[in-house]
C-alpha positions as CSV (number, residue, x, y, z in Angstrom):
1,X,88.5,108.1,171.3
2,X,86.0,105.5,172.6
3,X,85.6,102.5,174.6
4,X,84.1,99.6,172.8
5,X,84.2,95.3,173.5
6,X,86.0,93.4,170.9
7,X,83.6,90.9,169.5
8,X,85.1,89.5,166.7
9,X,87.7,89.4,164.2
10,X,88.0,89.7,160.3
11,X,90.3,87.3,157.8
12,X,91.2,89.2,154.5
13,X,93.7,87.3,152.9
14,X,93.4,89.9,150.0
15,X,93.4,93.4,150.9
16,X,95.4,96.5,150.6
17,X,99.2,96.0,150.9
18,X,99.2,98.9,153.9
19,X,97.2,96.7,155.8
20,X,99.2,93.6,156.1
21,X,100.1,92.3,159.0
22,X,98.0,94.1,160.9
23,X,95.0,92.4,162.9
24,X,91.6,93.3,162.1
25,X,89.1,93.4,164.7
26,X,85.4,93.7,165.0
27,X,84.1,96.1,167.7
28,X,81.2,97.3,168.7
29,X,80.9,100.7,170.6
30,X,79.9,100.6,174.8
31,X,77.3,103.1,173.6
32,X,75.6,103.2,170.4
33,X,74.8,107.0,170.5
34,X,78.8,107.6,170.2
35,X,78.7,106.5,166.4
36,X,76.9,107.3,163.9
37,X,74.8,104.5,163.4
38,X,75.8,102.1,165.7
39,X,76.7,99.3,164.2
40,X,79.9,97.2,164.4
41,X,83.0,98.6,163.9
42,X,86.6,97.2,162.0
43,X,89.3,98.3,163.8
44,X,93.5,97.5,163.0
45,X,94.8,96.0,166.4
46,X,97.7,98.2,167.6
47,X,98.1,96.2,170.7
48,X,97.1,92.5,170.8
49,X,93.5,92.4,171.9
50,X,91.7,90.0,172.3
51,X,88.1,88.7,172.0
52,X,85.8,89.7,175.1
53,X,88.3,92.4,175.7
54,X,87.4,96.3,176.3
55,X,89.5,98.5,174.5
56,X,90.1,101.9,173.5
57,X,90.0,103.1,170.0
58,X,91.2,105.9,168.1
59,X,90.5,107.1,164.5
60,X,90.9,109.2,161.7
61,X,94.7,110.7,161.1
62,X,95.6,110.5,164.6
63,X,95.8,106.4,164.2
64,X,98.4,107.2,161.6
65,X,100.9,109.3,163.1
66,X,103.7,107.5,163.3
67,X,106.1,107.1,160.3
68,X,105.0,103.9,159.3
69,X,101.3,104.1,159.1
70,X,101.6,107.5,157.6
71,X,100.4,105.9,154.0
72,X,98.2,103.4,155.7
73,X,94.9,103.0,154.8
74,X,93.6,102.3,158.6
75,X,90.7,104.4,159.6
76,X,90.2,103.2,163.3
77,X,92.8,101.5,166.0
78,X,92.4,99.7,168.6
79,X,94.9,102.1,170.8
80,X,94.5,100.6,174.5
81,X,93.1,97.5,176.5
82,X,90.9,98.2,179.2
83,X,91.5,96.9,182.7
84,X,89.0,98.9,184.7
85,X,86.8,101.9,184.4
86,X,85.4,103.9,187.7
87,X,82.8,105.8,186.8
């Protein structure tokens, strides 16, 4: 998992029947050291982010766990929103 700020999103309107109706955001990690190039990411909203917004990701097969997803093609989620972090 890791914490990253929505920055953007991505309109497809041709891609990969598994990934309709899913939302697909651009992110871009809080540290660049915790990818491996550190670049902007394209995640599948799971939860209705938003713009601005801090969020937790996931990725690889735990983003496709349940049932549904299990054929998908998403690589990275967008798992949680933010609301605070205490460090």
């Amino acid at each position: 998992m890791l914490i990253a700020k929505v920055v953007g999103n991505v309109v497809a309107t041709k891609k990969n029947d598994t990934l309709t109706g899913y939302k697909l955001m651009v992110i871009q990690p809080m540290r660049a050291d915790l990818t491996e190039d550190g670049c902007q990411k394209v995640a599948a909203d799971y939860v209705g982010a938003g713009i601005g917004e801090y969020v937790l990701v996931g990725s690889g097969s735990s983003v496709r766990v349940e049932e549904q997803r299990k054929s998908s093609l998403i690589d990275m989620a967008i798992i949680g929103i933010i609301d605070e972090i205490v460090v």
